[in-house]
C-alpha positions as CSV (number, residue, x, y, z in Angstrom):
1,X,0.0,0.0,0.0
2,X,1.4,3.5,-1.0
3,X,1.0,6.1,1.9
4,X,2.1,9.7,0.9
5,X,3.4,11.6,3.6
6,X,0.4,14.0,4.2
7,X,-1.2,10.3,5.2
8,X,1.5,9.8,7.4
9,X,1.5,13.0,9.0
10,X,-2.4,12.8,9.4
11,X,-2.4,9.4,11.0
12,X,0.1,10.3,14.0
13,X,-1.7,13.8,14.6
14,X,-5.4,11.6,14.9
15,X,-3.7,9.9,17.8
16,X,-3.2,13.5,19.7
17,X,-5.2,16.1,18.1
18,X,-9.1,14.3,19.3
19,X,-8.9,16.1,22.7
20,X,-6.0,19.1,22.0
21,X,-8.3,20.8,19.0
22,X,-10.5,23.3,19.1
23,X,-11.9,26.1,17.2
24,X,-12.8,29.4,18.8
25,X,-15.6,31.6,18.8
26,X,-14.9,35.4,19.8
27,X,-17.1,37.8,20.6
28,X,-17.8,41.6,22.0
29,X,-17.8,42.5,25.7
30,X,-19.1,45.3,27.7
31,X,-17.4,48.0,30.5
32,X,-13.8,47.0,28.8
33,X,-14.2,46.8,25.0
34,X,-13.6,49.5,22.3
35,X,-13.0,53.5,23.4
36,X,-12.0,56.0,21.4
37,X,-8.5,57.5,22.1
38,X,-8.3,54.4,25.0
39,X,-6.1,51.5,24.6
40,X,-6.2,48.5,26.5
41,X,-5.0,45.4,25.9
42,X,-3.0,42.2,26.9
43,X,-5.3,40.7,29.2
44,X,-4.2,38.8,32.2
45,X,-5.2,35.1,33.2
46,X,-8.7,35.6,34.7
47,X,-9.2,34.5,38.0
48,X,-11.9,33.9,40.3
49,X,-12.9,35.7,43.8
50,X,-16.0,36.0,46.0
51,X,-17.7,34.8,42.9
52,X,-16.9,37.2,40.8
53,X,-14.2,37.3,37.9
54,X,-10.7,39.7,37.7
55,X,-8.7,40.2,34.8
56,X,-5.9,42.7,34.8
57,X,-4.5,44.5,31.7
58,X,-2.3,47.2,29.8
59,X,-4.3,50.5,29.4
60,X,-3.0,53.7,27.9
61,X,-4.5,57.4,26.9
62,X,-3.8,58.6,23.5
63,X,-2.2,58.6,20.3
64,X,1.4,57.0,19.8
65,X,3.8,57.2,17.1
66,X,6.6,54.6,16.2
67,X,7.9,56.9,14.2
68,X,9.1,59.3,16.5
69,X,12.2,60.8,16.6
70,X,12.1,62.1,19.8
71,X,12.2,59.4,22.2
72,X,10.6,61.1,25.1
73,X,6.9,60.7,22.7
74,X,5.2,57.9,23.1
75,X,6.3,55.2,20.8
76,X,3.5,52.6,21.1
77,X,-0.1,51.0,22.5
78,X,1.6,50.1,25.9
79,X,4.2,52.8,26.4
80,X,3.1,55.3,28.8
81,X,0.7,52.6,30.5
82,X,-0.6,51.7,33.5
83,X,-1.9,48.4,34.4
84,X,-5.8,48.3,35.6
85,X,-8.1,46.0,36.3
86,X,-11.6,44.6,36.2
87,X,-14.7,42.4,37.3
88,X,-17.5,41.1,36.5
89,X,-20.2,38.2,37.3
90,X,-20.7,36.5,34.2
91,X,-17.4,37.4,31.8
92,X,-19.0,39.4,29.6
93,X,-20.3,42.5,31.2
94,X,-16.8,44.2,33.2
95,X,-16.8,46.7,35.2
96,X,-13.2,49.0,35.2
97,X,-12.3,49.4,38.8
98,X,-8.9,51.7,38.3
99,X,-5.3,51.4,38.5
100,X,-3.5,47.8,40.0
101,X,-0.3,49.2,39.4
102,X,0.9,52.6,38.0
103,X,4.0,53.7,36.3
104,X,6.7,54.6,39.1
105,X,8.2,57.3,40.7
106,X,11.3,59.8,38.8
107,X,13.8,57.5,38.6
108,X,12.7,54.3,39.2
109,X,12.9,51.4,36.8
110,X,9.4,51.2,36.1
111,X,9.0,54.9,35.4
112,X,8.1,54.7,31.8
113,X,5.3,52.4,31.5
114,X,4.2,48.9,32.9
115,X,2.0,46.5,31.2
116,X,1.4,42.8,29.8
117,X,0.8,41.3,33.2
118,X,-0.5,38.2,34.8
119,X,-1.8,37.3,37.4
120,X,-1.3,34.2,40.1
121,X,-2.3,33.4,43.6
122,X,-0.3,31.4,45.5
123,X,-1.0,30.6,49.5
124,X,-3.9,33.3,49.7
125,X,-1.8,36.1,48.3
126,X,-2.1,37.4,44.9
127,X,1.2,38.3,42.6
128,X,1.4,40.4,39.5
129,X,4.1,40.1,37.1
130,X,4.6,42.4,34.5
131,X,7.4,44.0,32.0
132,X,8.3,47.5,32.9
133,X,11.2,50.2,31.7
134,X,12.6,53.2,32.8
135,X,13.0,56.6,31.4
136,X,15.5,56.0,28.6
137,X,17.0,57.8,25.8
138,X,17.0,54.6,23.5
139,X,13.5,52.9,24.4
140,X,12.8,51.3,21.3
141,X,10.2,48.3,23.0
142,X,13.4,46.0,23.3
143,X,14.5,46.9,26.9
144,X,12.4,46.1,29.4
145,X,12.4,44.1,32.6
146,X,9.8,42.0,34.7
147,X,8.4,43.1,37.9
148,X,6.6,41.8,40.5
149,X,3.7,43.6,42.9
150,X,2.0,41.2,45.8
151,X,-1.9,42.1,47.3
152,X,-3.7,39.7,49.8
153,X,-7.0,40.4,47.6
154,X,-8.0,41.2,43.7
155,X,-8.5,44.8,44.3
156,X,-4.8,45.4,45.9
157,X,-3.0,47.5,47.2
158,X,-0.5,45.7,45.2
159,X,3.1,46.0,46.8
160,X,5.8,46.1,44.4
161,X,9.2,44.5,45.0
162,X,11.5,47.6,45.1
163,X,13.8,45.4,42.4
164,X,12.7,43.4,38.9
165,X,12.6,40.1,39.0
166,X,13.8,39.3,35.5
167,X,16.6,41.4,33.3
168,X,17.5,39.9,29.7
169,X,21.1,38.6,29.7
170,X,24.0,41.4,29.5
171,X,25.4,39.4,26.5
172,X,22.5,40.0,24.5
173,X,22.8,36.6,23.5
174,X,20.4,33.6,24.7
175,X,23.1,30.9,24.9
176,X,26.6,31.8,27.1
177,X,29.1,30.4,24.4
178,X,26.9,31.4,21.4
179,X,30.2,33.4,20.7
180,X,32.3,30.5,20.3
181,X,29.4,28.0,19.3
182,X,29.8,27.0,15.6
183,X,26.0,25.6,15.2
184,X,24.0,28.1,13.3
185,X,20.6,28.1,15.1
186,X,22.9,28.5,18.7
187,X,24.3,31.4,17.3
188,X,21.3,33.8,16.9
189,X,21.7,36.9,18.6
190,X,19.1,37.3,21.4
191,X,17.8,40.9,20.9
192,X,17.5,41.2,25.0
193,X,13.2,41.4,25.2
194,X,11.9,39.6,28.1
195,X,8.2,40.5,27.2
196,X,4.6,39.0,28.7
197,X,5.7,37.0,31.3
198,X,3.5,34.2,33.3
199,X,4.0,32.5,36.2
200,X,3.3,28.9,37.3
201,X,4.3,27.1,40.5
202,X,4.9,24.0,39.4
203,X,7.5,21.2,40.3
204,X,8.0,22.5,43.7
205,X,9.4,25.5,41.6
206,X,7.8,28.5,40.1
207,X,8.2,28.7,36.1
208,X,8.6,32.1,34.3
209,X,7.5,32.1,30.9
210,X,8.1,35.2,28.8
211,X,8.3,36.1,25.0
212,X,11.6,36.8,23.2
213,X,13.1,37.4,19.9
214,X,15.8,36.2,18.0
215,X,17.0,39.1,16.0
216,X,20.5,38.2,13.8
217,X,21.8,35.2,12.7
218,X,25.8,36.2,13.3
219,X,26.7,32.8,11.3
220,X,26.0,35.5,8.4
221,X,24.9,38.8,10.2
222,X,21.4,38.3,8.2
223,X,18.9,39.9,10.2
224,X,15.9,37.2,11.1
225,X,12.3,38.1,10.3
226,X,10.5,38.9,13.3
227,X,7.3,36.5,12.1
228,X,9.9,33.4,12.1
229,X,12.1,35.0,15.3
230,X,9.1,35.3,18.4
231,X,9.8,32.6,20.6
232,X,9.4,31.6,24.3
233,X,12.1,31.6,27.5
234,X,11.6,30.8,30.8
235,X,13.1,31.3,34.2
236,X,13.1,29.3,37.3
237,X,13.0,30.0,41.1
238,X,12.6,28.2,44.6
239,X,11.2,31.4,46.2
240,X,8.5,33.2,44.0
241,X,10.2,36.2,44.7
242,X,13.4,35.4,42.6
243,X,15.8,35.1,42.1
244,X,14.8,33.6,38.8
245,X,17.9,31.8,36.9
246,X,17.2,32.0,33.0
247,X,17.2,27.9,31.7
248,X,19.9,26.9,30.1
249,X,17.8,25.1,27.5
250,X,16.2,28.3,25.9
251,X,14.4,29.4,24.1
252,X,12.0,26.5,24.9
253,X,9.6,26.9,21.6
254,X,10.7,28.1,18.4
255,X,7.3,30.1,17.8
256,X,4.7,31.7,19.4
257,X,4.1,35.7,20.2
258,X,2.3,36.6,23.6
259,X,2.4,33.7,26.0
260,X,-0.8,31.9,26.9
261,X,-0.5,28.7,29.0
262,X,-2.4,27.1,31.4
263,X,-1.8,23.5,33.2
264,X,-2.8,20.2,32.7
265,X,-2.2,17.3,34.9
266,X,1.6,17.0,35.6
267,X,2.5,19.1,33.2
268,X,2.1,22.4,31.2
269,X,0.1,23.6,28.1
270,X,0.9,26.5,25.6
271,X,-0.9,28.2,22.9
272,X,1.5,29.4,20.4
273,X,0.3,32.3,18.1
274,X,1.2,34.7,15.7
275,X,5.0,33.9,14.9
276,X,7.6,31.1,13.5
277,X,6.7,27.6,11.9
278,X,4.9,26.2,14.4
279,X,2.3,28.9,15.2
280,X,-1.5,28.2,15.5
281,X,-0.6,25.1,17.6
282,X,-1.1,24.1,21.0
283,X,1.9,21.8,22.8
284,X,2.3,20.3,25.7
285,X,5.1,19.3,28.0
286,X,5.7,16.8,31.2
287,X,8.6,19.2,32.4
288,X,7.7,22.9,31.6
289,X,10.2,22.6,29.1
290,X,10.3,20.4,26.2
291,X,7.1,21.1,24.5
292,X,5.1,18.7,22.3
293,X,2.7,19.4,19.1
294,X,-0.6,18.5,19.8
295,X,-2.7,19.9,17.7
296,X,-3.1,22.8,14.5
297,X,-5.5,25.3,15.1
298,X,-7.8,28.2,13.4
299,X,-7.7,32.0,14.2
300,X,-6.4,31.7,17.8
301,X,-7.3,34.8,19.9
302,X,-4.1,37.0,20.3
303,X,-2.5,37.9,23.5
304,X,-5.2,36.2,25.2
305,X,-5.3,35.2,29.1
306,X,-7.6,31.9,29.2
307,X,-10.0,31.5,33.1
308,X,-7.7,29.7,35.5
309,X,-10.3,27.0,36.0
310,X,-10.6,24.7,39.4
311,X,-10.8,21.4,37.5
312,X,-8.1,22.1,35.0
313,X,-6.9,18.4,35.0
314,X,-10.4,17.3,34.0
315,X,-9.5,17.4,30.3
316,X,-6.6,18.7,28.1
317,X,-8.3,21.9,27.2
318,X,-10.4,22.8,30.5
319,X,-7.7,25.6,31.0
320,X,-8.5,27.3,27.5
321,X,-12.2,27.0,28.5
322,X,-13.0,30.5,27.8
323,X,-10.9,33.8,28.4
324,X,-10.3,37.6,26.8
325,X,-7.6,38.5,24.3
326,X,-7.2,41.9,22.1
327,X,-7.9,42.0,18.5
328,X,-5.6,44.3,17.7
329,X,-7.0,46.9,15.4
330,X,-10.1,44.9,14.5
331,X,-12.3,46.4,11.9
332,X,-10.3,49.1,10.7
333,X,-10.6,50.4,14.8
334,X,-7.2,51.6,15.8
335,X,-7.0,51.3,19.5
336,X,-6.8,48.3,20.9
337,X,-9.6,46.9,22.9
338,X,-10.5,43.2,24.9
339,X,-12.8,41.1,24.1
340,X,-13.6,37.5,25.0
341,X,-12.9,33.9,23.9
342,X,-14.6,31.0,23.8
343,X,-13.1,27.1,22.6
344,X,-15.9,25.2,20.8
C-alpha cells in the first residue's frame, strides 16, 4: 500500500489532536471593549474571587507614534501605560475598577510604563508580574524588565518589589558560548526582550515564561524576520520572589508571540500564536520545558489570558475554556480593545 506523507502526518496527529483541538468563537464585551482615544489590551489570566471574575491588563490614553524621533513621545499601545483591572459576574459584562499598578516614581525602573501582566495566587496572596522600563534615551520596546507587585486580595494595594525580578542577559545573547558556538541556530543573537511574562508554581518551583526574539543570525549577520524570530524563554525560582535563573535550554519553543498557557495534569500547556513555523498550535510538555505538538488550530485569539479554572486536569483543554484576548485593530478600529474567547 502507498502512503504519501500528508497520510503519514495525518495518522500520527489523529492519535493527539481528538482532545487538544479546538476552534474558537470570539465575541464583544461590555465595560472593557472598544474606546476612542483608550487603549487597552494584553489581558491577564482571569481568576476567580468572591464569585466574581478579575482580569488585569495594559491601558493607555492617546495617540502614539513609532515613528518618533524624539524618544521622550510615546512610541507605542503600551508605552506610557498603567496596568488596571476589572470584574465582573458573568465574563461578559466588566466593570473598570482603576489602576492595580501605576507607572513609578522619577527614577525608578518602572518609570516609563508597565503593562502585559499576569496574574497568580499562591497561599492566599495574589502576585502580579509584568514587563516594565525606565526613562530612557534609546527605548525602542526591546529593553524592558519583569516586575513583581504582591496584594492579599483582587482589588490590591498591590506591593511592588523595590527590584525586577527578570533582566535579559548582558550578553545579548540567549546561549553563554553562542560566541564560540559553531551551530547556526545557537548562534542567533538574542535581541534582549523579556516580554509577557507568566508565572506557574509547578514542580516544587515557580516557572517564568516570557516572549523573546531572536533578532541576527551572526553565522551570516542576516537579520531574522520577526514573524519566524518570536519565541518563548523561561526562568526558574525556589522562592516566588526570585531570584529567577534564566534555563539553560532556551528558548523552549521556536514560535509563538504573547504567551498563553495554562496546566494540565503534571505538566504544562501553551498556545502558540502569531509567529515562527509552528504557530497556530497548541503543545504540551511533562517538564515545563520540552514542549510537544498537539494539535493545529484556526484564528487563535491574540494575547489572550484563558480563566484559570478549578478542574483544570479534568481534560486537556479545561484551562482554554473560555478567556479575553485583544484584536488588535479589528475592523479598521485603531485602538486596541479586549474582548472574550470562547473554545468550541
Amino acid at each position: 500500500m502507498k502512503i504519501s506523507a500528508a497520510t503519514k502526518r495525518a495518522r500520527n496527529y489523529a492519535k493527539v489532536t481528538d482532545d487538544w483541538y479546538t476552534k474558537f468563537k470570539l465575541s464583544d464585551v461590555t465595560g472593557i471593549g472598544f474606546e476612542e482615544g483608550v487603549a487597552r489590551r494584553d489581558p491577564s489570566s482571569i481568576i476567580e474571587f468572591e464569585n466574581k471574575y478579575y482580569v488585569y491588563y495594559t491601558k493607555s490614553i492617546g495617540d502614539w507614534n513609532p515613528k518618533t524621533t524624539n524618544h521622550l513621545d510615546k512610541r507605542y499601545p503600551w508605552d506610557y501605560a498603567d496596568i488596571c483591572y476589572a470584574e465582573s459576574e458573568d465574563g461578559l459584562n466588566w466593570i473598570e475598577k482603576g489602576v492595580a499598578v501605576p507607572r513609578g516614581d522619577t527614577g525608578s525602573f518602572d518609570e516609563r510604563t508597565v503593562c502585559t501582566p499576569d496574574i497568580t495566587v499562591y497561599n492566599g496572596k495574589y502576585y502580579l508580574v509584568y514587563q516594565c522600563i525606565e526613562l530612557n534615551g534609546e527605548y525602542i520596546g526591546t529593553h524592558e524588565k519583569v516586575a513583581m507587585a504582591i496584594a492579599d486580595n483582587p482589588h490590591g494595594p498591590f506591593t511592588k518589589l523595590t527590584q525586577p525580578i527578570l533582566e535579559r542577559k548582558a550578553d545579548g545573547f540567549w546561549f553563554e558560548n553562542s560566541a564560540e558556538d559553531t551551530n547556526t541556530y545557537n548562534d542567533c543573537e538574542f535581541e534582549g526582550t523579556v516580554h509577557d511574562p507568566m508565572l506557574f508554581h509547578f514542580n516544587d518551583k515557580f516557572y517564568l515564561y516570557y516572549k523573546c526574539f531572536i533578532q541576527k543570525d551572526r553565522s551570516n549577520l542576516k537579520t531574522i524576520n520577526k514573524s519566524q524570530g518570536g519565541r518563548h524563554g523561561v526562568a526558574i525560582a525556589d522562592n516566588i520572589e526570585g531570584p529567577y535563573i534564566p534555563s539553560p535550554y532556551n528558548p523552549i519553543t521556536n514560535s509563538g508571540h504573547e504567551t498563553l498557557m495554562w496546566k494540565y495534569k503534571n505538566g504544562i500547556a501553551t498556545l502558540l500564536a502569531n509567529d515562527g513555523p509552528e504557530c497556530n498550535t497548541i503543545q504540551y510538555s511533562t517538564d515545563g520545558i520540552n514542549f510537544e505538538i498537539k494539535s493545529i488550530i484556526a484564528n487563535p485569539p491574540l494575547a489572550g489570558g484563558a480563566f484559570r479554572c478549578p478542574d483544570t486536569d479534568s481534560k486537556p483543554l479545561a484551562g482554554l475554556k473560555w478567556g479575553l484576548y485583544h484584536p488588535q485593530f479589528a475592523n479598521n478600529k485603531h485602538w486596541d480593545y479586549i474582548a472574550r474567547f470562547d473554545s468550541i
